[in-house]
LOVEX-641225 format. One line per 8 residues: number of its first residue (from 1); their letters; for each residue x, y, z of C-alpha. Coordinates in steps of 0.05 Angstrom, whole numbers, plus 5000, padded with zeros to 4 digits. Each point is the difference from the previous one (the first is absolute). Layout:
N
NUM> A> X/Y/Z  ...;
! end
This chain:
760
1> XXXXXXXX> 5000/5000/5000  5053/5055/5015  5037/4972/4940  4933/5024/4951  5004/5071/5044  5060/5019/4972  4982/4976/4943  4950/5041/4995;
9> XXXXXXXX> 5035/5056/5025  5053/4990/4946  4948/5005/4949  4974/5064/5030  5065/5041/5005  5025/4983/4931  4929/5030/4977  5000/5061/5038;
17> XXXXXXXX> 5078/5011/4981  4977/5010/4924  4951/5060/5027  5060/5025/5048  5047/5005/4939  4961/5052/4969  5001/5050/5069  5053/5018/5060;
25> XXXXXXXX> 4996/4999/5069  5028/5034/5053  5019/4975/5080  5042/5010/5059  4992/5019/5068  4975/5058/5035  5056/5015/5067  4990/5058/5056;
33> XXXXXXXX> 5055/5042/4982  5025/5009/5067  4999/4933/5024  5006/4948/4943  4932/4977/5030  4949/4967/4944  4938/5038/4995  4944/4947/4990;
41> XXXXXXXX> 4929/5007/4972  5022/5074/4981  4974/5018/4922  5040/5009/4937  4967/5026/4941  5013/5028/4930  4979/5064/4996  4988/5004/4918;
49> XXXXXXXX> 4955/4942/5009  4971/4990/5068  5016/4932/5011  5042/4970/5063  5003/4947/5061  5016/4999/5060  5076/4969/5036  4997/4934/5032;
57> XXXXXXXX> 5026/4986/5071  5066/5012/4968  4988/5069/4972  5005/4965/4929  4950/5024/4935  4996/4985/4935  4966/5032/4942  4995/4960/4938;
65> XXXXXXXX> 4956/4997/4927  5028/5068/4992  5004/5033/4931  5068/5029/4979  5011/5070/5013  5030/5052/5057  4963/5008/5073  5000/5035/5062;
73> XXXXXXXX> 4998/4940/5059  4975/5022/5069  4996/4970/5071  4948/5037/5054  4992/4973/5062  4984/5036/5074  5054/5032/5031  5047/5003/4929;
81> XXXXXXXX> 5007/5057/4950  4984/4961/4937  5051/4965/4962  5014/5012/4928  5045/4969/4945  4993/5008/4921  5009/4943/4967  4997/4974/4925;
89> XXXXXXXX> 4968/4938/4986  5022/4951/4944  4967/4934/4964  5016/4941/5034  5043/5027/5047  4997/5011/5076  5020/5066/5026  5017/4995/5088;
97> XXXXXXXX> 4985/5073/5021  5005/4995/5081  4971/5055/5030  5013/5039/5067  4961/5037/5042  5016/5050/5052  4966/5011/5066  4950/5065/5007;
105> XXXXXXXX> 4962/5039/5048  4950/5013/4950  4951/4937/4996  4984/4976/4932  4926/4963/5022  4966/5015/4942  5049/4970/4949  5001/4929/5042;
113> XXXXXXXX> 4927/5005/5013  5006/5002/4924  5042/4945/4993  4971/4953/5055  4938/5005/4959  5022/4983/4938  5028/4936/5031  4938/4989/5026;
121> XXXXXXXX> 4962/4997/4935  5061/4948/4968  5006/4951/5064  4941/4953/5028  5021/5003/5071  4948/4956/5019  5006/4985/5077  5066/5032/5011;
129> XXXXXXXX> 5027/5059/5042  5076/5027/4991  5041/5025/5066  5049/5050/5006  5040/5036/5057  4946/5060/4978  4944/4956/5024  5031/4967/5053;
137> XXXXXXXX> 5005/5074/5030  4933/5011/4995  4980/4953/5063  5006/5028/5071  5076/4975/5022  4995/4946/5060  5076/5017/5043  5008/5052/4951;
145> XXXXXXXX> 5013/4953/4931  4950/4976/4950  4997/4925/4989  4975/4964/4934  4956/4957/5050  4966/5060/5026  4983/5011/4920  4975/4945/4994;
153> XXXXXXXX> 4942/4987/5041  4973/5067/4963  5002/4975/4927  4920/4969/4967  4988/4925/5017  5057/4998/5057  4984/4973/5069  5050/5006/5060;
161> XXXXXXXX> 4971/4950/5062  5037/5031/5056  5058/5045/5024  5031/4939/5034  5011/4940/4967  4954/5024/4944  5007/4985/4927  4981/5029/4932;
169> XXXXXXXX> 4941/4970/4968  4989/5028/4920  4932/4989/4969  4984/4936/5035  5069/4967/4992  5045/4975/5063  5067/5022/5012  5030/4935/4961;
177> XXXXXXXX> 4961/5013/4945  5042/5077/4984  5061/5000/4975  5055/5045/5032  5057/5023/4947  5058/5049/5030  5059/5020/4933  4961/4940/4964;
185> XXXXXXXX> 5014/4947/5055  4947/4967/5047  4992/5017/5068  4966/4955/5041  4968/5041/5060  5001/5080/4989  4966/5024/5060  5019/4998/5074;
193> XXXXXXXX> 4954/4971/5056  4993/5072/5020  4953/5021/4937  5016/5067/4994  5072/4982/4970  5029/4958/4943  5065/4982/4988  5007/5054/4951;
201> XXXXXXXX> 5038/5071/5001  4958/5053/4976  5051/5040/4978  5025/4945/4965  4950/4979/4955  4994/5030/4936  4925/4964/4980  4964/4949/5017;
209> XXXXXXXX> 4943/4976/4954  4937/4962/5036  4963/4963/4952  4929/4975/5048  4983/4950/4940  4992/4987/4922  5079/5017/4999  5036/4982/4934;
217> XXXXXXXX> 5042/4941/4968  5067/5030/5032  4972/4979/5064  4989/4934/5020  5003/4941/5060  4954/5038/5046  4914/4992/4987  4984/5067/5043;
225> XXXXXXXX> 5049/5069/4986  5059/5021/4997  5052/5049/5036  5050/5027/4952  5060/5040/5042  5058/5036/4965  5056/5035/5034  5031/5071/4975;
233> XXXXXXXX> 5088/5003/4994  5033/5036/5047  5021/5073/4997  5048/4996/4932  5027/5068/5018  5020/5010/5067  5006/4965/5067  4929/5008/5046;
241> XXXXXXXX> 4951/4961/5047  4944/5005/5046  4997/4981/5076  4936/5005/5031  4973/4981/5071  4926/4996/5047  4985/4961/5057  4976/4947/4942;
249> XXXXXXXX> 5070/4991/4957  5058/5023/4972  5031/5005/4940  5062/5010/4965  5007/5011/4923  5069/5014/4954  5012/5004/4935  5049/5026/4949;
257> XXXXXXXX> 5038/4998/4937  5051/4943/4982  5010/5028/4934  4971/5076/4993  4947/5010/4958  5025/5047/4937  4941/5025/4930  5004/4937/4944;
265> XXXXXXXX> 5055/4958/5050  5005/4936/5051  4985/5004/5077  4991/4959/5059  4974/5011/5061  4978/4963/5065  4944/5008/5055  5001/4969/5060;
273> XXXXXXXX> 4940/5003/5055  4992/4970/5069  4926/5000/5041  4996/4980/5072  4944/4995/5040  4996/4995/5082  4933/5019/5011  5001/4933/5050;
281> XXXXXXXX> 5045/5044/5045  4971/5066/4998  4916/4980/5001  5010/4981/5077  5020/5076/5020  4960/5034/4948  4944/4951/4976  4985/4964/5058;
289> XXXXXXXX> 4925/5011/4999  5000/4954/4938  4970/4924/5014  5022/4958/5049  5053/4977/4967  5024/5064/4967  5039/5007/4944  5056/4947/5000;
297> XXXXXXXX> 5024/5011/4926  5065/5012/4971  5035/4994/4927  5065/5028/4959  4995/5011/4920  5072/4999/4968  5004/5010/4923  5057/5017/4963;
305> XXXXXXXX> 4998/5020/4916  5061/5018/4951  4986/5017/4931  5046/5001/4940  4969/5046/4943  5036/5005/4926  4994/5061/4952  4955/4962/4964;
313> XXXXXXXX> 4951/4993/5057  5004/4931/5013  5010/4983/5065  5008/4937/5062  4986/5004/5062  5031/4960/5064  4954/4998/5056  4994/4957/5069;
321> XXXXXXXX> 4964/5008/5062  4977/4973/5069  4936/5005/5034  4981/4975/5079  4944/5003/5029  4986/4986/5083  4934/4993/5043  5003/4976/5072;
329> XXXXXXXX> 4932/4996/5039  4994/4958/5061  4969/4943/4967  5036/4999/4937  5057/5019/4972  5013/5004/4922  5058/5025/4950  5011/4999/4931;
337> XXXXXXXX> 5063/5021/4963  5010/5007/4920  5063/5017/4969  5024/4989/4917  5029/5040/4942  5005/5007/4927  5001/5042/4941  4961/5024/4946;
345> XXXXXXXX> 5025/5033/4937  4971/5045/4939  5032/5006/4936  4984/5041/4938  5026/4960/4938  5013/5043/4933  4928/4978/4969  4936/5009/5031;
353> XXXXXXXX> 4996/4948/5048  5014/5021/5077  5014/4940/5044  5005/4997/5082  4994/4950/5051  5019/4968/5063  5035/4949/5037  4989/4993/5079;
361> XXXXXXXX> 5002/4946/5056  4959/5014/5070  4982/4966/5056  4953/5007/5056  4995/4954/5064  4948/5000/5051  4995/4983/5080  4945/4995/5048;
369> XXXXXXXX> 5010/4970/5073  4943/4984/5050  4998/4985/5072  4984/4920/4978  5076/5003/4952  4976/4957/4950  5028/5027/4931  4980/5048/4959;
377> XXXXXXXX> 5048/5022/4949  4995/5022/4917  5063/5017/4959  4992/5019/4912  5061/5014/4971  5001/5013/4922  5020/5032/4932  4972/5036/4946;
385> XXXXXXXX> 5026/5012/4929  4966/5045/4947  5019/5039/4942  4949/5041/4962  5000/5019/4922  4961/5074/4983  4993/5023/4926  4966/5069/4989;
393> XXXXXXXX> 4964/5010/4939  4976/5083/5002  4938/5000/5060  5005/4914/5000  5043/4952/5019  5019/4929/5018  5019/4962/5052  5032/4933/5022;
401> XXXXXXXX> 5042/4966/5037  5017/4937/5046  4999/4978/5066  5026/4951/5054  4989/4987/5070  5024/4951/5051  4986/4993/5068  5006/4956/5056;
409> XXXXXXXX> 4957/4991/5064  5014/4968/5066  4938/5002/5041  4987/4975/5072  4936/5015/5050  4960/4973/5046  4924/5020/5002  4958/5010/5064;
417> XXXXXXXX> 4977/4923/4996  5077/4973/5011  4996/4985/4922  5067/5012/4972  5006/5020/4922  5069/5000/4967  5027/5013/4928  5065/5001/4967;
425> XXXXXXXX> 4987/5015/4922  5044/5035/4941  4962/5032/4948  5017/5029/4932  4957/5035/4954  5016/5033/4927  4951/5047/4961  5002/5035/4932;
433> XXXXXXXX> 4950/5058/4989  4988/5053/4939  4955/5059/5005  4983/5051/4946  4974/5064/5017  4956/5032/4932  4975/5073/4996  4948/5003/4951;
441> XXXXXXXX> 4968/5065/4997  4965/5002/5063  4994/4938/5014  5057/4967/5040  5019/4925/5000  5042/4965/5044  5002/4920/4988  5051/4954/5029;
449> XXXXXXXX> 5019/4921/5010  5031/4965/5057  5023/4927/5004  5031/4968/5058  5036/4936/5018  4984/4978/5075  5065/4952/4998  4983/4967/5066;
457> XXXXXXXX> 4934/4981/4987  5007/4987/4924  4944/5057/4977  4994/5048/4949  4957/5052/4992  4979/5052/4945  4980/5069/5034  4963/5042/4949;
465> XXXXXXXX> 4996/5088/5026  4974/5039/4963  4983/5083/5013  4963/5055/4962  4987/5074/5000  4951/5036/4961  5014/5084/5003  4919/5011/4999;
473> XXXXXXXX> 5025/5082/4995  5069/5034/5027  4968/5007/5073  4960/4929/5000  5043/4930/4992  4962/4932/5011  5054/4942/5016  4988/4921/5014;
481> XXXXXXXX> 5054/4949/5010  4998/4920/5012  5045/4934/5005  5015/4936/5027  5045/4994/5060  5037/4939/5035  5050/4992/5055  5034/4948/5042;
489> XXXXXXXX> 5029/5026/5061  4942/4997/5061  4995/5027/5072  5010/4953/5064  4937/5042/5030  4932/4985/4988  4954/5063/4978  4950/4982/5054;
497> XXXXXXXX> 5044/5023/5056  5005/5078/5019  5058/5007/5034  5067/4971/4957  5068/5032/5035  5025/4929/4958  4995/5001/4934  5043/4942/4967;
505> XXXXXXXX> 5003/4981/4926  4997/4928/4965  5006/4976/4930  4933/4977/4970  4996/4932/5036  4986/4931/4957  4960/4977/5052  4935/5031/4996;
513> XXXXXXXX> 4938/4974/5002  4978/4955/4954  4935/5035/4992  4962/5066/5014  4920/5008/4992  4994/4931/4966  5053/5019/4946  5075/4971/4985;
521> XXXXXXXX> 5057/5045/5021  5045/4990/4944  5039/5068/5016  5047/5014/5055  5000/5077/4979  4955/5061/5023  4964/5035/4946  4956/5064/4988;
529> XXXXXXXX> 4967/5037/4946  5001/5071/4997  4947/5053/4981  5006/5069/4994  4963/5067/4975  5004/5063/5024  4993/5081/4970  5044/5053/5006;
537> XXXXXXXX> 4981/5078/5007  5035/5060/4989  4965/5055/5040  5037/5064/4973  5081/4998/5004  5002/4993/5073  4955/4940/5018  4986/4935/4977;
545> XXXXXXXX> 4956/4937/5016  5010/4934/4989  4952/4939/5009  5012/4926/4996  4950/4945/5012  5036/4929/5010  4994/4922/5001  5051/4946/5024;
553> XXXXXXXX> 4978/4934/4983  5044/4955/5051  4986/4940/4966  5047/4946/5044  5029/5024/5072  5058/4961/5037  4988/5010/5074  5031/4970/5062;
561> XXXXXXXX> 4944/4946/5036  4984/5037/5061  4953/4936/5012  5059/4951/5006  4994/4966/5060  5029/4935/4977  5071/4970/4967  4985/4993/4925;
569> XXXXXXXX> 5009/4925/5002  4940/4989/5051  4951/4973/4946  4941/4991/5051  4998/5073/5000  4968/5050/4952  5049/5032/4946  4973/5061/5025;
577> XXXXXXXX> 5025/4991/5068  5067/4971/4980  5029/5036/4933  5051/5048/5010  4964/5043/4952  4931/5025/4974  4974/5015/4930  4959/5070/4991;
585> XXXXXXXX> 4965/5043/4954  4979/5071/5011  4994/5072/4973  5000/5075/5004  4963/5046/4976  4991/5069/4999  5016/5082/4978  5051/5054/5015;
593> XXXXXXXX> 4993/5072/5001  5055/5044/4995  4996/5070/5003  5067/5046/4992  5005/5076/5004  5073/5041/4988  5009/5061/4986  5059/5057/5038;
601> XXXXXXXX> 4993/4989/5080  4945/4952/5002  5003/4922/4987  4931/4966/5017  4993/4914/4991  4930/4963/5012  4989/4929/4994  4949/4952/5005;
609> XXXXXXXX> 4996/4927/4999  4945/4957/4998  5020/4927/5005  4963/4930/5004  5051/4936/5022  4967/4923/4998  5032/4936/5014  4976/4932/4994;
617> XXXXXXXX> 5052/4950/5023  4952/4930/4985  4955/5000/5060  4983/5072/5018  4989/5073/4967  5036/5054/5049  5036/5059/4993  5072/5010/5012;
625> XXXXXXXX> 5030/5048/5054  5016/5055/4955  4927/5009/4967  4993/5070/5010  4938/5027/4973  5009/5075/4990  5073/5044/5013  5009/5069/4999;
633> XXXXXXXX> 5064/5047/4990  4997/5070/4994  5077/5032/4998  5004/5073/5000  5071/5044/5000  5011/5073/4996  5062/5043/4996  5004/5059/5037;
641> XXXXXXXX> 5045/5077/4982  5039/5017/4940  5051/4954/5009  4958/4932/5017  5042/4990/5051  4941/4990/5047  4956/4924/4988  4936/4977/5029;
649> XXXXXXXX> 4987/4921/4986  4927/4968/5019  4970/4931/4982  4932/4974/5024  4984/4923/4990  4941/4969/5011  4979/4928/4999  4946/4953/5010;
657> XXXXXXXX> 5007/4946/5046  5034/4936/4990  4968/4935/4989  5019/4959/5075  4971/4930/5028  4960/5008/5064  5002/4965/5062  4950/4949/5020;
665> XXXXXXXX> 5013/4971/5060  5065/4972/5055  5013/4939/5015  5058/4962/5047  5049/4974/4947  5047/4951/5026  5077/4980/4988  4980/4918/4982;
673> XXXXXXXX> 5082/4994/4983  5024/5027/5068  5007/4942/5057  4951/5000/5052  4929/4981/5013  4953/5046/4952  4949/4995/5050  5034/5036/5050;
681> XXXXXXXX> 5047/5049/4958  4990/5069/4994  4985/5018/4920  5002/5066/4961  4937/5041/4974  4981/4973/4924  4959/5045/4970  4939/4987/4940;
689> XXXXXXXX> 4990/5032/4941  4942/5019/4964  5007/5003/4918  5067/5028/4967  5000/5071/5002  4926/5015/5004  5018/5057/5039  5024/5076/4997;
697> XXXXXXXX> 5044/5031/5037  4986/5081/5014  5024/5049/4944  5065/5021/4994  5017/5081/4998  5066/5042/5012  5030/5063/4987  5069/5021/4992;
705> XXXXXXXX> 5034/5060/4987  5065/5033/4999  5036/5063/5001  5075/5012/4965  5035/5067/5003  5065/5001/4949  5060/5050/5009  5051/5004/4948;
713> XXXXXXXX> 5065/5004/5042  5050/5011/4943  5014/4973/4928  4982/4936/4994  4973/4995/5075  4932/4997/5036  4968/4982/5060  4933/4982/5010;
721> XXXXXXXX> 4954/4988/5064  4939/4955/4998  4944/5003/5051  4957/4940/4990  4950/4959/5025  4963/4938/4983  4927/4987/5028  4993/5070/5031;
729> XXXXXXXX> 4934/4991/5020  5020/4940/5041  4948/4955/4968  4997/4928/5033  5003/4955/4937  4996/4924/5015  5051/4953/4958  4976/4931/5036;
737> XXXXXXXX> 4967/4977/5060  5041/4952/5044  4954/4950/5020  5049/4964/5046  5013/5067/5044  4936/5031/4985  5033/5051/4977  4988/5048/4947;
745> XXXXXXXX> 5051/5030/4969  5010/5066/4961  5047/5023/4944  5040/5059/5010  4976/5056/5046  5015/5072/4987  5076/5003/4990  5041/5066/4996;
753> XXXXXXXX> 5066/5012/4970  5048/5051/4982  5049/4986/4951  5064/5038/4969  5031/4990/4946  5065/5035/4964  5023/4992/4933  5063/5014/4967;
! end
């Protein structure tokens, strides 16, 4: 099958190279000035003819089908007077015209409002939002930094359970089900059990693309959305940094030039950045009001980049990094630690083609221990090899590439019944994928192919994706994407329980069972369908809406059996009380709302979500933890005096309640292992349940909000205090009941912080 792609591929290019020969194009890169920095998603147009894109992540355009003649090239982007270059384009030829910008007072929002539109009208962006350091500013700053995490939870169809131990939830899909990518290499666990951080530095990243469903070809191995992270180089000019500190964290950031960064030459820089958390320490003294158990969490991000960049623009980068993570309550204590490294590279060839990819190894390993000391341990350890092949033919192009994975997992846990489950499995998977993206007039078109080889289990699938536009008017855009989606790797949690500090990975097990709802299980993967339509309004130059209605088909679940009570081999048992795993079937459903206002001192963000989970896992209909009807985020900022030196952050949320399984009745449950007579020995409380989840918790609602003052100390130095706090209204939110204190127990209370940071 990926033998006929490029096949077909082949027959493509050689087609559209007849066309090409008759025209020029033009490319390069569009560089801060100052800095050597990239400037991405900025717009480059011809002015004789009003055409242009927009830069990729790595600053990089490229304007082809052009007819031979001379033109005036210019770059406007916020911030930048606008580029300009003359050049002369030829026949056949490809003339590399880098352009480069230099910072501003003045504020060139109209042109990029401009711009931004135009890409609007020739992209589907179906189900997607795009992050940058400007929007990760927008959020009030908990311990004075901004966090990707904190972004997040804000985004259409995303669900955060809890500030401790929570996870992200996207459109119905578990954790396991999204797919985590930091420089192009997989990260296994992004977030920290404290959920208002992830492993990632804000100032570090450069974008991050979230794709909630219906993503592309390119993308593949995960059946629920994607996280797409990509890190910025390091100052190419001179030597600088950041060190920052709260009663939260601290931080420490440096970066500099190996090679300086010189118009048209080579450079190399590096960036190095180091996140610490002791909040453990500090919550008894200042946050002692919060639970009984207060706030025993602690983690350290370390990630180091170096980047080697060529006149030409092509470019690798080394990268490495370490993650911890630490909780310590009384009854349990739990760790996790991920470390791994790699490289990813992009290289512009003399013809049109542009190729970049990645090579990376990570692991991630897991630890829980409990009073009774029984084991309860997950390791994953892994690589990932891709490299990607782009062609630009004028406003189209195509796209396709390869991809490898391998991973190993070493699992080993004991449930609540004294059942032990343990696996030891080494996994490899490889995948070919094209996608061809088709403006035709106003009507957009977007269709892909996916095939994968499931090595381990000896399956292949054939993913079809497909995505549309139609530009109804310049101000009114209907989209609709939809595909086929399959992955291997599984949880080692089941997504009837609420509370999940563990959260292990496994291979897609061989022994599943045989059947599910009176039909053969002749597939060891989990698979989903994907549905997706949605509008998008331009309300004048300064506000926009966007609406999305959704489907997920889950079509076959892998789940661990939290009904094992018996070793696999007992065959007077049921299978349903002895498998190590259980078969399900579900969906979500549901719409978005996003509504998004910019314009000088004011940025305001509303969403809605409406969202509908089901499972069915053979024997009963429920709905999963996370099944949070209705969510609400409304994120306002303004900037205050002349210089914007002055920043007010707020964000509302509010959520229905989550689903939760009600208590029935107590009863004296005794230990029939331990010695003694049972008649005589004192037993612990048991407790019954009434029906999975037919409960709600209370709503959820929270405010935060923060206040930053910036001074300018000298050239190329600032300071800036944050005032912050999260939950000001000191709202009592319950994350989970604990039935075996009777105890309820609350996420965060109010929680101030001041924060300074200085940069250099």
């Amino acid at each position: 099958m990926i033998k006929h792609i490029y096949t077909l591929t082949a027959i493509c290019l050689l087609t559209i190279t007849k066309t090409l020969a008759q025209t020029g194009e033009v490319r390069g890169f569009v560089y801060d000035k100052k800095t050597g920095e990239p400037l991405i998603f900025t717009t480059v147009f011809i002015q004789e003819l009003m055409t242009g894109k927009q830069t990729d992540i790595n600053g990089f355009y490229a304007l082809s089908k052009l007819k031979e003649g001379s033109y005036t090239l210019k770059c406007a982007v916020i911030g930048y007077d606008t580029a300009i270059a003359k050049i002369t384009i030829s026949s056949g030829k490809i003339t590399t015209q880098n352009l480069y910008a230099i910072s501003t007072a003045v504020q060139m929002e109209e042109a990029t409002i401009v711009g931004d539109r135009q890409k609007a009208r020739t992209d589907v962006k179906i189900s997607v939002n795009t992050i940058t350091q400007k929007e990760l500013k927008q959020l009030p700053a908990f311990g004075g930094e901004p966090d990707l995490a904190q972004y997040l939870q804000v985004l259409p169809g995303v669900v955060f359970s809890g500030d401790q131990g929570g996870q992200l939830y996207i459109r119905g899909g578990t954790p396991v089900h999204n797919k985590v990518l930091l420089d192009g290499m997989i990260i296994y666990n992004p977030f920290h059990s404290i959920g208002l951080f992830s492993v990632f530095d804000a100032d570090v990243i450069r974008s991050a693309d979230v794709y909630a469903g219906g993503f592309g070809a390119q993308y593949g191995g995960r059946i629920g959305a994607i996280i797409d992270v990509n890190t910025r180089e390091g100052n190419k000019t001179r030597f600088g940094g950041k060190v920052s500190a709260s009663p939260i964290s601290s931080k420490l950031l440096f970066e500099g030039p190996i090679s300086k960064f010189t118009e048209g030459g080579a450079s190399a820089s590096y960036i190095i950045s180091y996140k610490n958390s002791y909040l453990n320490r500090t919550a008894p003294l200042l946050y002692s009001y919060a639970g009984i158990d207060g706030l025993p969490f602690s983690f350290s991000d370390l990630y180091a980049k170096a980047s080697f960049i060529s006149s030409s623009g092509s470019k690798i980068n080394l990268f490495g990094f370490d993650f911890r993570d630490n909780v310590d309550y009384p009854q349990t204590q739990y760790n996790w630690k991920s470390s791994g490294g790699g490289a990813n590279f992009y290289i512009i060839p003399e013809g049109s083609t542009v190729i970049n990819g990645a090579v990376g190894y990570s692991q991630y390993k897991m630890n829980q221990t409990e009073a009774d000391g029984k084991p309860r341990e997950s390791s994953i350890n892994g690589f990932n090899i891709n490299v990607n092949f782009s062609y630009f033919i004028g406003k189209d192009d195509i796209k396709y590439g390869l991809e490898m994975n391998g991973f190993s997992t070493d699992y080993n846990y004991t449930n609540l019944f004294g059942r032990q489950l343990k696996q030891e499995e080494f996994t490899t998977e490889l995948s070919g994928y094209i996608r061809y993206k088709k403006n035709w007039g106003r009507l957009v078109l977007e269709p892909g192919l996916r095939v994968q080889n499931y090595a381990s289990l000896s399956e292949f699938t054939v993913e079809p994706r497909l995505a549309a536009k139609y530009n109804v008017t310049e101000k009114i855009r209907l989209k609709a994407a939809g595909g086929f989606y399959t992955q291997n790797l599984i949880a080692a949690v089941n997504d009837q329980d609420v509370v999940n500090l563990f959260y292990g990975f496994l291979s897609g097990p061989e022994n599943l069972p045989r059947k599910f709802n009176g039909q053969n299980v002749t597939s060891a993967l989990q698979r989903a369908w994907h549905y997706g339509a949605g509008i998008e309004l331009d309300l004048g130059q300064h506000q926009e809406i966007n609406i999305e209605g959704f489907y997920k088909d889950f079509t076959q679940l892998t789940n661990i059996n939290r009904d094992k009570l018996y070793d696999e081999n007992d065959l007077s048992k049921p299978e349903f009380q002895r498998n190590d795993f259980a078969i399900e079937i579900g969906n979500s459903y549901g719409m978005d709302f996003k509504y998004k206002y910019e314009f000088k001192k004011m940025y305001l963000w509303a969403v809605y979500s409406l969202t509908y989970v089901e499972r069915f896992d053979g024997t009963r209909n429920y709905s999963p933890h996370f099944d949070r009807r209705h969510n609400v985020n409304l994120v306002a900022t303004y900037t205050f005096d002349k210089k914007r030196s002055w920043n007010l952050n707020t964000r509302w949320n509010f959520g229905s309640g989550f689903p939760f399984t009600q208590t029935q009745g107590f009863y004296e449950k005794l230990n029939t292992e331990a010695p003694g007579n049972p008649l005589t020995q004192n037993g612990n409380i048991g407790v019954y349940y009434t029906e999975i989840n037919n409960g709600r918790l209370p709503s959820f609602h929270r405010m935060d909000v923060s206040l930053s003052k910036k001074m300018t100390l000298k050239k190329n130095q600032t300071m800036t205090l944050t005032v912050a706090a999260t939950n000001v209204y000191n709202r009592d939110n319950i994350f989970y009941f604990d039935r075996a204190r009777f105890t309820r127990i609350n996420q965060l209370p109010i929680i101030p912080t001041v924060g300074i940071n200085y940069s250099f």
